[in-house]
N, C-alpha and C positions, 0 to 999 in steps of 0.2 A: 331559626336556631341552627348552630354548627352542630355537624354529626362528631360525635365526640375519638373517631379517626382521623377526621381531618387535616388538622397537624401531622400526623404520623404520614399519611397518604401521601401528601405535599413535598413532602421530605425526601420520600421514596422515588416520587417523581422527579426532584431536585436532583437526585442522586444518579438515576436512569441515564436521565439526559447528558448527567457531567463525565460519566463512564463510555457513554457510549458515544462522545465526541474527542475524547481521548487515547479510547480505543484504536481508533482509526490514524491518529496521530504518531505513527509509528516512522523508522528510517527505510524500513521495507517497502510502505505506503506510498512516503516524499519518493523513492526510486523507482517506483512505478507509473506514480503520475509522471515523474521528468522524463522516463520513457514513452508515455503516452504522448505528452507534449513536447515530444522532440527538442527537448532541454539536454543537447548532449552533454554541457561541463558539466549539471547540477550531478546525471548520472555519472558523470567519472570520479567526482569530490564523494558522492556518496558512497561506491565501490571500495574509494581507497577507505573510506569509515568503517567498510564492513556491514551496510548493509542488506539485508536479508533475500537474496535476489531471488528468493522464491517467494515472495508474498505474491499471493493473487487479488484478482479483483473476484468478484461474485459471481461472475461467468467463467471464471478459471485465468483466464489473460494476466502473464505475468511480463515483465519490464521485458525479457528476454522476446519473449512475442511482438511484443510492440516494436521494437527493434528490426525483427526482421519484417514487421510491417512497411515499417518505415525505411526497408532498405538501407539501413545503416551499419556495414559491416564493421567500422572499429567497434562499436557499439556490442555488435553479437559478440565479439571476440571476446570485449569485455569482459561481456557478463557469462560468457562458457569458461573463460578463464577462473571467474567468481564461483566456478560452482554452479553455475542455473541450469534449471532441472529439462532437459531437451526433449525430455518425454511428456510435459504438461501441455496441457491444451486448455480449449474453450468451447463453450457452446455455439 
């Protein structure tokens, strides 16, 4: 026999999941992985869109970091020209 939550439970968790994959789904997110993966146009197309050059990842690493990871000064200019936060870091 169904506990008579169940539906509701189901629901909540339909919910969860569609939030929290959406979440993540952001212009700030897309500019942080293209900096991660050395996807320099995606980051210049998204820059001119206005995206958020401070989103972090969950260790703190933001596009601007990855950048100068990856030794790529148009890149940094870029994203200091954007506004990106020069004082963020990472673990």
């Amino acid at each position: 026999m169904k506990h008579p939550l169940q539906p509701f439970v189901n629901g909540l968790v339909s919910l969860m999941f569609f939030i929290s994959i959406h979440a993540q789904a952001t212009p700030g997110h897309d500019l942080l992985n293209a900096s991660k993966k050395q996807d320099w146009e995606t980051v210049s197309t998204l820059l001119k869109q206005k995206a958020d050059v401070n989103t972090a990842q969950a260790d703190g690493a933001t596009a601007l970091l990855w950048a100068v990871y990856w030794d790529n000064k148009d890149a940094v200019t870029q994203l200091l020209n954007a506004k990106a936060n020069v004082n963020s870091g990472n673990d």
